[in-house]
C-alpha positions as CSV (number, residue, x, y, z in Angstrom):
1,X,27.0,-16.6,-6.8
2,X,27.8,-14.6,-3.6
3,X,25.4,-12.8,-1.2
4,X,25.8,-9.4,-2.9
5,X,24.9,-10.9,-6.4
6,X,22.1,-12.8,-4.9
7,X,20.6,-9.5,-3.4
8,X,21.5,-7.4,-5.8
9,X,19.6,-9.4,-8.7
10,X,16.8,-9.3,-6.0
11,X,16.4,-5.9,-5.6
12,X,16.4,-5.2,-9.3
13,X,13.9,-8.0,-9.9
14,X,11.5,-5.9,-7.0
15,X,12.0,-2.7,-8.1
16,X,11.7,-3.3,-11.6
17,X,14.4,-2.0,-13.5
18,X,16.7,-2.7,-16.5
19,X,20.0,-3.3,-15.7
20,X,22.9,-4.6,-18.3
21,X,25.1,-6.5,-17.0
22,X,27.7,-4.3,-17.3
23,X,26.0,-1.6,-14.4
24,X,24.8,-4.9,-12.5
25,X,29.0,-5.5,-11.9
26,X,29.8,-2.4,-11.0
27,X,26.7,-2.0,-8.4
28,X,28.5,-5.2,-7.6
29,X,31.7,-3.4,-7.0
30,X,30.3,-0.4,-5.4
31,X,28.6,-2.3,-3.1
32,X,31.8,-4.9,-2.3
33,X,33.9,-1.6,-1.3
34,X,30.5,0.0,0.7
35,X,30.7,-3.1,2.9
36,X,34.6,-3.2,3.0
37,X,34.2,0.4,4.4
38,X,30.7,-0.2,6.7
39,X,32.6,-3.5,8.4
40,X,34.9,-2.5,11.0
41,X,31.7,-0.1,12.2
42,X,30.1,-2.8,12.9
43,X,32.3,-4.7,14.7
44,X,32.3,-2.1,17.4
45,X,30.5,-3.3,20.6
46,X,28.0,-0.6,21.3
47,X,25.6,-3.0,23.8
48,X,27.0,-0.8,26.7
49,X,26.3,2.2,25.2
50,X,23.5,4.4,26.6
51,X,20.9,5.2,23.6
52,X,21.0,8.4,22.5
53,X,18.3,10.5,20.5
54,X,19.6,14.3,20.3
55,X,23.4,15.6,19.9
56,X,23.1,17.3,23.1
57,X,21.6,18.2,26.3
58,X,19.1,20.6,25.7
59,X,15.9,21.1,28.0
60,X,12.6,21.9,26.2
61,X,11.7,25.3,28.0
62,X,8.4,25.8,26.2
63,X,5.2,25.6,27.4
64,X,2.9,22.5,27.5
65,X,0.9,21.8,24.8
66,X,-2.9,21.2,25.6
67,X,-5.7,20.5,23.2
68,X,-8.6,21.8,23.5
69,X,-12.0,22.2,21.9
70,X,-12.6,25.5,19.8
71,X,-15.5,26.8,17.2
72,X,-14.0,27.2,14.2
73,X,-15.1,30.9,14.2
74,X,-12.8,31.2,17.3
75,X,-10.0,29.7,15.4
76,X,-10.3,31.9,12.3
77,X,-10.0,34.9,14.6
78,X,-7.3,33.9,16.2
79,X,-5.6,33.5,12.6
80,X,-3.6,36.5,10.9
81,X,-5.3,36.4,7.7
82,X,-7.9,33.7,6.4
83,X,-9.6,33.6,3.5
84,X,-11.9,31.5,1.6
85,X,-12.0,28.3,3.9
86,X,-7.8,28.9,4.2
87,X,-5.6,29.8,6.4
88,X,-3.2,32.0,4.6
89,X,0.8,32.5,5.8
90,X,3.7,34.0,4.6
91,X,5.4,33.0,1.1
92,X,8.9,31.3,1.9
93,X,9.8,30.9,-1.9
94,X,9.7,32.9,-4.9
């Protein structure tokens, strides 16, 4: 039994599913060819490679963000509309 079987049968004994046998080898299959595809991605030497968290270069240009203490009278005034202990905002769905 190979590493993928192993894991495989390991996953489905944790997550507590039924799976015939005929599903369990083509998972197997599936996720032979997955690997086949991932592997030559991950022999790529990326220890050089500065770490990167956006897709660009992009400066925040909006204003600090301080808490502060406020009544809760203050803050419902400051809201557009509130009602009944809510704070009430636009629908976005229909």
């Amino acid at each position: 039994m190979d590493d993928i079987s192993k894991g495989l049968e390991k996953a489905i004994k944790v997550i507590k599913i039924k799976v015939s046998s005929s599903e369990q080898e083509q998972l197997q299959r599936e996720l032979k060819e997955f690997l086949t595809w991932l592997e030559p991605m991950l022999l790529v030497d990326t220890g050089q490679t500065e770490q990167q968290f956006f897709g660009h270069d992009a400066v925040n240009v909006l204003r600090d963000d301080h808490p502060r203490q406020s009544e809760l009278a203050e803050l419902q005034e400051a809201a557009p509309k509130f009602a009944g202990g809510f704070y009430l905002v636009p629908k976005i769905l229909e």
